[in-house]
C-alpha angles and dihedrals in degrees: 000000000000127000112275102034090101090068088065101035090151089055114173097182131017135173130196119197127171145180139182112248108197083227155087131268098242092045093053096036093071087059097051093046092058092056119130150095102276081024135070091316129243103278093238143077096345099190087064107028099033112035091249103294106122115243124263114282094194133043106274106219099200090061091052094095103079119161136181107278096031117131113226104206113249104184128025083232089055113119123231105285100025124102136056112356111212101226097166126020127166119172121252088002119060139344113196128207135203132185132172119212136207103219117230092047105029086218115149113250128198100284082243094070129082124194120197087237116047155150120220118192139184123198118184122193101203117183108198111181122230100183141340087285100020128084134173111214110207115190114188120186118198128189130192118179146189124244113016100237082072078076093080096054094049093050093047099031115011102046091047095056091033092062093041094050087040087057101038088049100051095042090048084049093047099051096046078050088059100023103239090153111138129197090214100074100022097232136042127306 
């Protein structure tokens, strides 16, 4: 059980990726707090997660103050008060994130609404420490979705992307972690 898995205890969908982060802790959690669209960027596709503009290289001191009910931007579209909701967060340790999603559109909506037909997620960010220079970074995604039929898209559409934005976000953080950033091909290996 991770942090986060209680907000979608009727999951109908999770996903579990993870990857090693020659690290601390304390040296990989600043870059998962400044997550968000407007903000350091997802760390993954940025044409599509990011409106184009690449995600931060470097710790962004003005996003390090994160607190439980902020809304992390998901879109560049996204109005004020619409995204990733931070629902846990313990320093050094886990960040949790929540959206709620009108289905057909997939679009967030404010965490007060509540459409007939809808996608909840979770996404926890759990850092579990290996040795003193050594994490583990474990990232779970849970669903949950109204009315069943939503199940087949997710399965055909959903999972598929999911799995190619999750992979492309943990190799591009571990590698700003351990600075494998080359000039040659103006982005991460």
């Amino acid at each position: 059980m991770l942090p986060g898995d209680e907000v979608t205890p009727n999951f109908k969908g999770r996903e579990t990726h993870a990857i090693t982060i020659n690290s601390s802790t304390k040296e990989i959690f600043p870059w998962i707090k400044q997550m968000g669209c407007r903000r350091a960027g997802w760390y993954s596709y940025d044409k599509i997660d990011n409106g184009g503009k690449s995600s931060a290289r470097v710790i962004i001191q003005e996003f390090q103050d994160v607190k439980i009910g902020d809304i992390l931007p998901a879109r560049p579209s996204d109005p004020p008060g619409v995204g990733f909701k931070v629902n846990g967060i313990k320093e050094n340790e886990y960040l949790v994130l929540t959206t709620f999603s009108k289905f057909p559109s997939f679009r967030p909506v404010k965490q007060n609404e509540q459409p007939k037909m809808f996608w909840k997620s979770s996404w926890t960010f759990f850092l579990r420490k290996e040795s003193l220079n050594r994490t583990r970074l474990i990232v779970r995604s849970s669903v949950d979705f109204h009315p069943w039929w939503i199940s087949i898209l997710s399965y055909l559409i959903a999972k598929p992307l999911h799995f190619i934005m999750q992979k492309r976000q943990l190799i591009n953080i571990k590698n700003r972690i351990e600075k494998r950033y080359t000039a040659y091909n103006n982005g991460y290996k």
